[in-house]
C-alpha positions in Angstrom: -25.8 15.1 12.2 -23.1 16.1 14.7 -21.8 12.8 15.8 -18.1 12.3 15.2 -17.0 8.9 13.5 -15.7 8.1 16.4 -18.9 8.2 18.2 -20.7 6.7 15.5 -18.3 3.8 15.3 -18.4 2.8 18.9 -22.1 2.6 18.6 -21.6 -0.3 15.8 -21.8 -4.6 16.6 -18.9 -5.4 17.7 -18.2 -7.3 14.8 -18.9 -4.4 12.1 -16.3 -3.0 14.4 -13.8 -6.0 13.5 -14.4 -5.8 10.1 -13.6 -1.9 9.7 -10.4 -3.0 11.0 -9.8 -5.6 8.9 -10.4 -3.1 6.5 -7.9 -0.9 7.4 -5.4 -3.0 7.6 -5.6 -4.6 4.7 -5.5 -0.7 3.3 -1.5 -0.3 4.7 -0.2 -1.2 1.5 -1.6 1.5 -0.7 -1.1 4.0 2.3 2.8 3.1 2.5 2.7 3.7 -1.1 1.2 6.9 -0.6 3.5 8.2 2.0 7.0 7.1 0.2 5.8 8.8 -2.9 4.8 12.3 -0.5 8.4 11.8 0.9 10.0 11.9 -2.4 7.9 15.0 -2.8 6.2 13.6 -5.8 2.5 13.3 -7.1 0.5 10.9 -7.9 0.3 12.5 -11.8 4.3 12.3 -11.6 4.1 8.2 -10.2 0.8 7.6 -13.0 3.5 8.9 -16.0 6.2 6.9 -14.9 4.4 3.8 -14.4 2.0 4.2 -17.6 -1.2 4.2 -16.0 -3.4 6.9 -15.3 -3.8 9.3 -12.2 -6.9 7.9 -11.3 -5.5 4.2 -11.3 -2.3 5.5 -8.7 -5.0 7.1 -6.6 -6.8 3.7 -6.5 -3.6 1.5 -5.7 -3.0 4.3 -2.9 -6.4 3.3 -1.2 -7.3 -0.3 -2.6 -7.9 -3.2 0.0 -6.1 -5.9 -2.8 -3.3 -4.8 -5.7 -1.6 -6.6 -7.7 1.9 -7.5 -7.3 2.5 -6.3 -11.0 0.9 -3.0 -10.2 3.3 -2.0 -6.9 6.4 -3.0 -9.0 4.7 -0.2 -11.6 4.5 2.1 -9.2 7.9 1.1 -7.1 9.6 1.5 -10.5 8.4 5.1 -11.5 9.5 6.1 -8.2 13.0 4.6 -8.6 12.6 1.2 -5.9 11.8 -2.4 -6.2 9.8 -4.6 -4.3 10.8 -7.7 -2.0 8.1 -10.1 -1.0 8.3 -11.9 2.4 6.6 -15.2 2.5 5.7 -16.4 6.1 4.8 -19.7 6.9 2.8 -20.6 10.5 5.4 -22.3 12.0 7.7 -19.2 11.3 10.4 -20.0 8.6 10.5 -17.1 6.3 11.5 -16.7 2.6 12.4 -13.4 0.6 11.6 -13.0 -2.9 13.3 -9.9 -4.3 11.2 -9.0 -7.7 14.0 -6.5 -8.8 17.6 -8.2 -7.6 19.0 -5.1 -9.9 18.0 -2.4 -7.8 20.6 -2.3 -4.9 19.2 -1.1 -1.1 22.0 1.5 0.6 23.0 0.5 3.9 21.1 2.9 6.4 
């Protein structure tokens, strides 16, 4: 088979099409992960030993469509961050939740 995925893709329902997006989307998390812990030149072996979990679990948090809250403060942590939640409501009032008030941000 020589099709591309793009090719293959554009020949799905339209709604398979939605719902590979919703997919990826819902995979930015665990790829923002990913691409802080390349820019701090680390692995995900280096992350899995400072968070107490295993390789396999960092490379699973890196591509999973739901993680836990506890498990990106894990792997925040080993990597020397926090994690802030923002809580948005339909009618747009907005509330932060800072899981790790210690860990100060440097002004940009």
């Amino acid at each position: 088979m020589d099709a591309d995925w793009k090719t293959l893709r554009a020949e799905l329902p339209q709604a398979s099409q939605d719902r590979l997006d919703a997919l990826r989307q819902r995979r930015k998390l665990g790829a923002e992960l990913a691409s802080l812990r390349k820019e701090l030149s680390l692995t995900q072996q280096a992350v899995a030993a400072g968070a107490s979990m295993t390789q396999n679990t960092v490379s699973k948090i890196e591509g999973a469509d739901d993680v836990l809250l506890s498990s990106i403060s894990r792997y925040m942590h080993s990597i020397g961050g926090g994690v802030e939640v923002i809580l948005k409501t339909g009618d747009g009032k907005v509330r932060r939740v800072d899981l790790d008030p210690q860990i100060m941000i440097k002004p940009a």
